[in-house]
Phi, psi and omega in degrees: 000151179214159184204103235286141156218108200286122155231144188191172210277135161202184172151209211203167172306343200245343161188172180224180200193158169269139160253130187227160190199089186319131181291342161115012175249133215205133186235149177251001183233093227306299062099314189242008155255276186357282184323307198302321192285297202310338195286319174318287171317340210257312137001287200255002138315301179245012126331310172301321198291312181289326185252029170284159181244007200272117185278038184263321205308147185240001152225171178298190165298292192332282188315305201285000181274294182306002162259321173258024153278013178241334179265166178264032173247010183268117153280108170276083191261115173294007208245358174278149182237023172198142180283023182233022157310327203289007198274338207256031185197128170214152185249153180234185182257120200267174159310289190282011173093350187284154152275146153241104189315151174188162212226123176303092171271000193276338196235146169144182206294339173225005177271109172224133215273157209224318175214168140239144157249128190280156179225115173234170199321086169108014173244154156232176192217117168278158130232000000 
């Protein structure tokens, strides 16, 4: 079995800390934890991309929502009331083909993600 394990940054106006964290999801096929990391990778790009404070950014919440209405880690839930909902959900791809939903605890205002590791029992693959 295999499974991400996250390190990253978190904390408050008053201090910050390392975090290392599972992602709480377990693949039997190496093949679809890659996937789950790159769909991560792919997630905090343009989470980033939106929530930059660099007034460089060079496209819109519109553009960047037409992009990531294309990848398959996009919950499309009719229930967002703002298109820049998609941030607080990603879904990855199970063993048995099912999607499963997870709320990115790695990202947010004091939150910055630093590694992933695929891990499986008691070895790890870094990237």
């Amino acid at each position: 079995m295999y499974t991400l394990e996250l390190t990253y940054e978190t904390g408050s106006s008053f201090g910050r800390n390392t975090e290392v964290n599972s992602l709480g999801h377990c693949w039997e096929r190496l093949d679809l934890a890659k996937k789950a990391m790159k769909s991560i990778i792919e997630h905090k790009k343009l989470y980033e991309e939106l929530d930059s404070y660099s007034f460089c950014t060079k496209r819109t919440a519109d553009e960047v929502f037409d992009e990531v209405k294309t990848k398959d880690w996009f919950v499309n839930a009719t229930e967002y009331k703002h298109k820049r909902d998609w941030k607080y959900i990603i879904a990855f791809e199970m063993d048995d083909g099912a999607w499963r939903n997870c709320s990115p605890f790695w990202l947010g205002y004091f939150e910055t993600l630093h590694k992933i590791n695929i891990v499986m029992e008691g070895m790890s693959h870094e990237f």
